[in-house]
C-alpha positions in Angstrom: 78.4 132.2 37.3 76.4 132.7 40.7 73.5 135.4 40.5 70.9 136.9 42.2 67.8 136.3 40.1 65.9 138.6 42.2 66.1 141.3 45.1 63.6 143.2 47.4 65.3 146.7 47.7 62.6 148.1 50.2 61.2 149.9 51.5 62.3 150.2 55.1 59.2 149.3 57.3 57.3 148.6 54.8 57.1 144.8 55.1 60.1 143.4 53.1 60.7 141.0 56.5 57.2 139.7 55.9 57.4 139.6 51.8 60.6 137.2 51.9 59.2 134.8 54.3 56.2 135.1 52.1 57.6 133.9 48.9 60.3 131.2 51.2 57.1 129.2 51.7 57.7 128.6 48.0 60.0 125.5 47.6 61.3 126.7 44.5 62.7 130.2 45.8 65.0 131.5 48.7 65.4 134.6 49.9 68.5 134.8 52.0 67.2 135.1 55.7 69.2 138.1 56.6 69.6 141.2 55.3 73.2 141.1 53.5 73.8 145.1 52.2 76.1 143.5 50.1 75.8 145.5 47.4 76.1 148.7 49.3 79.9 148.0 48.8 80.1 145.7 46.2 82.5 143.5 46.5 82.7 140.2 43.9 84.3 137.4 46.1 81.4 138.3 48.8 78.7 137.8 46.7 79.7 135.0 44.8 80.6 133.0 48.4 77.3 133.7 49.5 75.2 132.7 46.7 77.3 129.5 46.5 76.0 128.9 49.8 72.2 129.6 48.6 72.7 127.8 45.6 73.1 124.2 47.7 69.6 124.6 48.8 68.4 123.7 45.0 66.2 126.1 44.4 65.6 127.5 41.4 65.4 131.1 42.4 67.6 133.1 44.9 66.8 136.3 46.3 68.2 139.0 48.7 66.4 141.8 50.8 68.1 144.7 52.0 65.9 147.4 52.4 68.9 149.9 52.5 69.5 149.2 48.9 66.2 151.4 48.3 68.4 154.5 49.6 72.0 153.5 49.5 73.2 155.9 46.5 75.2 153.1 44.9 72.9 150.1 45.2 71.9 150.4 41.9 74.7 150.4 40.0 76.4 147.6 42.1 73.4 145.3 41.7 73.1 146.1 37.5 77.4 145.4 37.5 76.3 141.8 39.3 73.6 141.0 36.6 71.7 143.4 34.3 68.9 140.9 34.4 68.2 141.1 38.1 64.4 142.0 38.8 63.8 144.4 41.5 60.7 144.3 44.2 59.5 147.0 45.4 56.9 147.0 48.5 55.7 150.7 49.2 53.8 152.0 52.1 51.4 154.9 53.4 54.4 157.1 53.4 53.3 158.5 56.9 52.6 155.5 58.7 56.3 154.0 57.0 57.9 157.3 58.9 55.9 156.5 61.7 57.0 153.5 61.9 60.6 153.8 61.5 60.6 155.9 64.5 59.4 153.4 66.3 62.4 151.3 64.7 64.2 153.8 66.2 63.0 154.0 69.4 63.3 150.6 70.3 67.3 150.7 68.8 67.9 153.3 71.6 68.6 155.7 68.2 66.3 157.9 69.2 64.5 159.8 72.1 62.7 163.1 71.2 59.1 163.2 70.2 57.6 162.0 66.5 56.7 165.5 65.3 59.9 167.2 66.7 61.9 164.3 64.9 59.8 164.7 61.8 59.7 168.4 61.2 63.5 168.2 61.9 63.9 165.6 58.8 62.0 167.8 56.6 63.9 171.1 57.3 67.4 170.2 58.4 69.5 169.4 55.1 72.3 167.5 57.5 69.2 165.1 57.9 68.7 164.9 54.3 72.1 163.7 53.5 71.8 161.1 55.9 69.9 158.7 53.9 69.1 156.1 56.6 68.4 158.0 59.6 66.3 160.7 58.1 62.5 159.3 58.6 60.6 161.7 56.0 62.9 161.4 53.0 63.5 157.6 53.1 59.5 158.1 52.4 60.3 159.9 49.3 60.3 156.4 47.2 59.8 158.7 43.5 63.7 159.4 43.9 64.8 156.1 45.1 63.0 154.4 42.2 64.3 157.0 39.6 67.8 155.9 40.4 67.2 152.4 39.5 65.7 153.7 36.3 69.0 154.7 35.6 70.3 150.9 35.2 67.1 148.8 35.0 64.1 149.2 32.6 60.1 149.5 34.4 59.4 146.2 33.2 62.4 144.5 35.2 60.4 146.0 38.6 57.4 145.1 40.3 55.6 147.6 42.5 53.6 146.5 45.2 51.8 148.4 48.4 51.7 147.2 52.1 48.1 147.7 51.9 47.6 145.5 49.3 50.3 142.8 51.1 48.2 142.7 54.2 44.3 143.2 53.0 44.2 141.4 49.6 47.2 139.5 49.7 46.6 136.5 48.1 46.3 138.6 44.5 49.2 140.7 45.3 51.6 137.6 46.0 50.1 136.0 42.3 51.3 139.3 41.2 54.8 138.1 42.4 54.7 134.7 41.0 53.8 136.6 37.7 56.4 139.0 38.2 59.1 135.8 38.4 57.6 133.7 36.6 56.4 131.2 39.3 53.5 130.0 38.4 50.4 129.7 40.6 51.3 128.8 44.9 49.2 129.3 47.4 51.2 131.6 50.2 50.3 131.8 53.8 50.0 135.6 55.0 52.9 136.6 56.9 53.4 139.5 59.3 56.7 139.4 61.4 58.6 141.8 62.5 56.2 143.8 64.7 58.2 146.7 66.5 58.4 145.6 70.0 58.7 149.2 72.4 61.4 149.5 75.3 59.9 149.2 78.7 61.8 152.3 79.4 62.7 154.4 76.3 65.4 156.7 78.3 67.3 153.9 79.4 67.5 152.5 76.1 68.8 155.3 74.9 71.5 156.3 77.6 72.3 152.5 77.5 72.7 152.7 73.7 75.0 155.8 74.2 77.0 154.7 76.7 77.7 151.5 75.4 77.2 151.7 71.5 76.4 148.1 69.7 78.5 146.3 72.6 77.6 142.9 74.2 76.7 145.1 77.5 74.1 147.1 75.6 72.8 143.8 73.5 72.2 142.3 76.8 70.6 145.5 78.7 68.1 145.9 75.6 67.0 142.3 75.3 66.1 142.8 79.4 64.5 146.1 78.9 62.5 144.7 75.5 58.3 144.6 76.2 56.5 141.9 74.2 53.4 144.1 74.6 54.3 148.0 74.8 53.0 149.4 71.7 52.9 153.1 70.7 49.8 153.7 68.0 49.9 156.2 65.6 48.1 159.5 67.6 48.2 162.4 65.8 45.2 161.7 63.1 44.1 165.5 63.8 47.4 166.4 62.4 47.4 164.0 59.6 46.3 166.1 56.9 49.0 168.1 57.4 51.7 165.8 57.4 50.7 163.9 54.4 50.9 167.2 52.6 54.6 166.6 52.8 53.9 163.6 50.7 51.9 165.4 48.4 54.5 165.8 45.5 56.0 162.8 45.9 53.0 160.7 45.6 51.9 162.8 42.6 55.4 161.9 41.0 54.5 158.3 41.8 51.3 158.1 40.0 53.2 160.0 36.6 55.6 156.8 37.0 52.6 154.6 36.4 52.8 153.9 40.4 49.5 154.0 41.2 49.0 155.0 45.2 46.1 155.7 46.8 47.5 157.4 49.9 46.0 161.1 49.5 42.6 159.7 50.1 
């Protein structure tokens, strides 16, 4: 029977895009280039017609990425019912800067046009924005809770924790770590970074143009024109960053109880 041997479930904006072309330079592994969700509704025939597909390619592992799965409240279960054995990747980030960033995300999707701390004090306080698992940009940085459910269905030793930080500064070690993780053996990787956000030239008319015309080939076409290969939007509110990472605080604590250990409250 078809499996996934492994998946990345997240998080969001945290460098899973980057991670699975990472480990694709490997010939032995493929990740599947797009993000599936399959398992958000699980449904058998689906999965087995895809990794059919996956399986021509001959190699000897397949993977998925969906970083949804990290949030999705029935991911887990779904990917345990498909195989018990599957081991789960995690890539964390500076749970700030992966809020941050999502914005962004958002931005550039037309989803969004109000500023970053309006947005994020929003998430924190509005419960409507808590239920809403994948817009909500401060609790889809709450990664103790996401990694808790899949404790419900897979054991600590069938997931591997990595940080962004790690990925991008010593990330020859942290991809060994990997080919550890799946029992690889030693390959040299290539760093990887894709999936930069790339800012609207004009924000408002990305985001009337997204209402008006929802995920429709008119808007597809009017966001590709109004896409700027250079416009970027740093992170500017480091006098306020003490503050916001208290949000964290908990969380991160939580982490480090897990045996996650992040260095983010520096």
């Amino acid at each position: 029977m078809n499996k996934f041997d492994f998946i990345i479930v997240g998080a969001m904006k945290a460098g899973t895009s980057s991670l699975a072309k990472c480990l694709t330079q490997n010939p032995t592994v493929h990740v599947a280039e797009k993000e599936l969700h399959i398992f958000n509704t699980y449904e058998f025939s689906k999965v087995e017609e895809r990794i059919s597909k996956l399986k021509k390619l001959n190699a000897n592992l397949i993977g998925e990425k969906s970083p949804s799965y990290s949030v999705h409240p029935k991911a887990a279960e779904n990917i345990y019912r498909h195989n018990p054995k599957t081991k789960i990747i995690w890539i964390l980030r500076d749970p700030l800067k992966r809020s941050y960033s999502q914005y962004l995300h958002r931005l550039k999707n037309g989803l969004e046009i109000k500023p970053f701390l309006e947005v994020f004090y929003n998430d924190v306080n509005s419960d409507e924005g808590k239920e809403n698992f994948y817009k909500n940009i401060y609790t889809r940085s709450l990664y103790s809770n996401q990694i808790k459910a899949y404790l419900e269905f897979f054991s600590m030793s069938q997931m591997h924790f990595i940080f962004f930080e790690d990925f991008v500064s010593n990330h020859s070690d942290t991809m060994q770590s990997i080919n550890n993780f799946l029992e690889l053996g030693k390959f040299s990787y290539n760093n990887v970074i894709t999936n930069e956000t790339k800012l609207p030239r004009f924000i408002n008319f990305e985001f009337i143009s997204r209402k008006l015309f929802g995920k429709s080939l008119i808007y597809k076409i009017l966001h590709k024109l109004n896409q700027s290969p250079s416009k970027k939007m740093p992170f500017k509110f480091k006098e306020k960053q003490y503050e916001l990472m208290s949000f964290f605080e908990e969380d991160i604590k939580k982490l480090n109880s897990m045996g996650i250990k992040a260095n983010w409250l520096k």
